[in-house]
C-alpha positions as a LaTeX table, in Angstrom:
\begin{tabular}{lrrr}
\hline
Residue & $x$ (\AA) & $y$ (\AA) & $z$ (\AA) \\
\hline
Unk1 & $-19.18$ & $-16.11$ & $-47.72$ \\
Unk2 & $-21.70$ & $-14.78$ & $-50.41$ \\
Unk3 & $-24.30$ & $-12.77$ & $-49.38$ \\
Unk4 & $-27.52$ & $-12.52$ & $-51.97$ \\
Unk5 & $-29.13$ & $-8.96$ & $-52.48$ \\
Unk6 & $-32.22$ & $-7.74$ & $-52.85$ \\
Unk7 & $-32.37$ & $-7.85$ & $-56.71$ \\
Unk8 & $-30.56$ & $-11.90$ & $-56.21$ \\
Unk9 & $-27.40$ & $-10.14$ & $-57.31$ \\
Unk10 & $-24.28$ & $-11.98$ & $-54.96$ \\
Unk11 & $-21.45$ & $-10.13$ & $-53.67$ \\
Unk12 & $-18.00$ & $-12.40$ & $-52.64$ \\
Unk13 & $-16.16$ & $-11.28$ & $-48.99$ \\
Unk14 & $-12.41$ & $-10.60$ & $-50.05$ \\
Unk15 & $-11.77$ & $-13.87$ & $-47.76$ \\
Unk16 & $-13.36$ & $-15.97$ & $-49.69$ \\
Unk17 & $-10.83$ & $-15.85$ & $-52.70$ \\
Unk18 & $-7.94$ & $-18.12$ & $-52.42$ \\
Unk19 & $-4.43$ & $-17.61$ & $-54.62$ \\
Unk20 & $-3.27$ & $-20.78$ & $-56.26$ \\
Unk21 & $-0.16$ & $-21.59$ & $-56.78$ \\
Unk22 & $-0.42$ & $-22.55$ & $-60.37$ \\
Unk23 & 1.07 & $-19.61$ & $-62.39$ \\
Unk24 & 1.04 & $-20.68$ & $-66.18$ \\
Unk25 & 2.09 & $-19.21$ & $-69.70$ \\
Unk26 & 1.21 & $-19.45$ & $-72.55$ \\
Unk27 & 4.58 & $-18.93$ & $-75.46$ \\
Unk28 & 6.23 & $-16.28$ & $-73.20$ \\
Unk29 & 3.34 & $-13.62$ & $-74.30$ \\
Unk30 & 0.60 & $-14.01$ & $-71.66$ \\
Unk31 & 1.02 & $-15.44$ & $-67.68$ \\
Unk32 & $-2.23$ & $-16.28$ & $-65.72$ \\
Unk33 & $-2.85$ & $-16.47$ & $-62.18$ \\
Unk34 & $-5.44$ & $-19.31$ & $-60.91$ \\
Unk35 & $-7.85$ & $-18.05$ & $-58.25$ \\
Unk36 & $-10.45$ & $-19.97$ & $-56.10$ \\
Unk37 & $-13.59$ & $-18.82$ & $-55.67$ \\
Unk38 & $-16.17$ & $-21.24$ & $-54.04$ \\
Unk39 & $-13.97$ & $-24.25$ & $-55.06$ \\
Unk40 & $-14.60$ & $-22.82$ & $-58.31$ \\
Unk41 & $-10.83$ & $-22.56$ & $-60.23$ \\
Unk42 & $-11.18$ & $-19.47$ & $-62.05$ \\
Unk43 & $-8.01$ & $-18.42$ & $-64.80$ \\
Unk44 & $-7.33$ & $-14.74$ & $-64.65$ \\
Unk45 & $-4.38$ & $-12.83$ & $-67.27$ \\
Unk46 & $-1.86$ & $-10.94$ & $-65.35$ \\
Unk47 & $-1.15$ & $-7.84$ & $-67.06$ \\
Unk48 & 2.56 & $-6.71$ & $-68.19$ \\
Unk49 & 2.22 & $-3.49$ & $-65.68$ \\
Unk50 & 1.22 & $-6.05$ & $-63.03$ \\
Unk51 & 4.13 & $-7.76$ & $-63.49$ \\
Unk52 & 6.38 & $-5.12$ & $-63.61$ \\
Unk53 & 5.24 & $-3.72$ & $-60.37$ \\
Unk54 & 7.28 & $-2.87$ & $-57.91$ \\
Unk55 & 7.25 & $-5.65$ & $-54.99$ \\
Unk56 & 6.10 & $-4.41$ & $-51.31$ \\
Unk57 & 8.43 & $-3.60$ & $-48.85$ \\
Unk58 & 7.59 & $-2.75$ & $-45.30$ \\
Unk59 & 8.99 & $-0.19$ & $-43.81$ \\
Unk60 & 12.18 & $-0.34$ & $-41.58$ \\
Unk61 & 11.57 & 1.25 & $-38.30$ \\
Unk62 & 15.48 & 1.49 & $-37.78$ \\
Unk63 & 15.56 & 3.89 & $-40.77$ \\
Unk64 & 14.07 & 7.82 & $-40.91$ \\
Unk65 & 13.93 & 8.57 & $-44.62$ \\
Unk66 & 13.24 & 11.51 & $-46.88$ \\
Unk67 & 9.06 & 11.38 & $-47.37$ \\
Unk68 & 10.39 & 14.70 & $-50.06$ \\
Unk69 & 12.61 & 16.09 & $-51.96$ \\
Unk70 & 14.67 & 19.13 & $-50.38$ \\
Unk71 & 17.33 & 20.68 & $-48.42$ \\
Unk72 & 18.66 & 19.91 & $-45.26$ \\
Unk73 & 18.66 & 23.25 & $-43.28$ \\
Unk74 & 19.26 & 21.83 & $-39.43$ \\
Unk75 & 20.27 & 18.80 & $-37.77$ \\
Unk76 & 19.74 & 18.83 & $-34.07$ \\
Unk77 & 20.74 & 15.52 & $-33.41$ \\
Unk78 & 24.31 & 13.68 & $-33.27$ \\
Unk79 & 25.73 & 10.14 & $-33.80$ \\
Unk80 & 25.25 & 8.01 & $-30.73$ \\
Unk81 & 22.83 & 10.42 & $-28.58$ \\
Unk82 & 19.97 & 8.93 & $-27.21$ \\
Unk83 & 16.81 & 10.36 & $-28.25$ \\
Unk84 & 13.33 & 10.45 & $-26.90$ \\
Unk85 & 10.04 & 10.46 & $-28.65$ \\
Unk86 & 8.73 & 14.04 & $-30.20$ \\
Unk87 & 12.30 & 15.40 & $-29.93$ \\
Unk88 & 13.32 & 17.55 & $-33.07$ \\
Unk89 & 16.05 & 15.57 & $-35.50$ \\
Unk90 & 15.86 & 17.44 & $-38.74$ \\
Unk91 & 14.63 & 20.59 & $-40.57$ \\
Unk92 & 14.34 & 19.76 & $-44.11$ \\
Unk93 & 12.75 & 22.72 & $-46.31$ \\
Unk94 & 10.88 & 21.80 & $-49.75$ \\
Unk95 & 9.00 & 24.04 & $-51.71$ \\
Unk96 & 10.10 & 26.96 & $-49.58$ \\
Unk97 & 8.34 & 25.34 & $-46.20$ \\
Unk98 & 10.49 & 23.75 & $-43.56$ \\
Unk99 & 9.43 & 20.70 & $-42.86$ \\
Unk100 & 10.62 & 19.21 & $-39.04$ \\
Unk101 & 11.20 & 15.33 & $-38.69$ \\
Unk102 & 10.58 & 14.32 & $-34.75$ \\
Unk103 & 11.89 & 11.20 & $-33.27$ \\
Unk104 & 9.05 & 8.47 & $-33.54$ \\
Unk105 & 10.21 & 5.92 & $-30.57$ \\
Unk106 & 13.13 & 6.64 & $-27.69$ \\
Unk107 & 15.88 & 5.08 & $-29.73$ \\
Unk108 & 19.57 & 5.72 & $-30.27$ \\
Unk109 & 21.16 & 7.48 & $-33.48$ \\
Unk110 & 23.94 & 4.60 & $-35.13$ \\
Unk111 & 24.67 & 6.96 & $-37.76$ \\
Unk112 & 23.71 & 10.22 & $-39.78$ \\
Unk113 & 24.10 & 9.82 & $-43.38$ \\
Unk114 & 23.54 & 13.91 & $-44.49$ \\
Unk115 & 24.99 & 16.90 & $-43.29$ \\
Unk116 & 23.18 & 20.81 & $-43.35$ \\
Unk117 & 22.86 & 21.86 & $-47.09$ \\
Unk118 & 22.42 & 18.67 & $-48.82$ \\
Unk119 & 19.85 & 18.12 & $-51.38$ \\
Unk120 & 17.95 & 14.88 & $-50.64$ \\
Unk121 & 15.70 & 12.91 & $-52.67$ \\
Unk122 & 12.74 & 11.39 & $-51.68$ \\
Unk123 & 12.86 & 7.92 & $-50.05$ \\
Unk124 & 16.85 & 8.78 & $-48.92$ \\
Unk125 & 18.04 & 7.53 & $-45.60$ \\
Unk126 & 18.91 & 10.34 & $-43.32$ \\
Unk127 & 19.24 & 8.46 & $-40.06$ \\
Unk128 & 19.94 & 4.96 & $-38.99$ \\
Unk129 & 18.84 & 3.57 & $-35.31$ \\
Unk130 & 20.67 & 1.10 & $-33.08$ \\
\hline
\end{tabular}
């Protein structure tokens, strides 16, 4: 859908652009990406940070990770106990504040991968659901 402005300027809706499947290069140096505008084909160069980019992943909701770096100070939980939503799992301190991690969903625990006093990085696994 375009919609015309005031000064006749148009603006596209996000919708409105299609992805084609047509990815070409050109010697190995440049790779373009065809888009669709209108049935208008339209070539566009794909930068070399583009490509590098890491690809999405969605998040597994089976899996409570580290959202920072730090120190595990307390685990209140255990492998196999049942746990209900807003109960207390970990206390993991960085930059001198303890942050708590609280159950999300009643689930079970299938396994604890950190004990109290281990330095996690960011993005680590520290429990596993069933």
């Amino acid at each position: 859908m375009i919609m015309t402005t005031s000064d006749n300027s148009k603006s596209l809706n996000l919708k409105d652009i299609k992805l084609s499947d047509e990815v070409s290069e050109n010697a190995g140096l440049e790779v373009f990406q065809t888009l669709i505008i209108e049935d208008v084909k339209y070539k566009t160069r794909l930068t070399k940070k583009f490509l590098r980019r890491k690809p999405y992943q969605p998040i597994d909701p089976l899996k409570v990770l580290s959202f920072i770096p730090g120190t595990i100070k307390k685990i209140y939980t255990k492998k196999g106990k049942k746990v209900k939503a807003g109960e207390k799992l970990i206390d993991l301190e960085a930059m001198k504040m303890v942050n708590t991690i609280f159950a999300d969903e009643n689930r079970t625990i299938a396994e604890i991968y950190i004990k109290e006093g281990d330095m996690v990085p960011k993005n680590q696994v520290l429990i596993l659901y069933k």
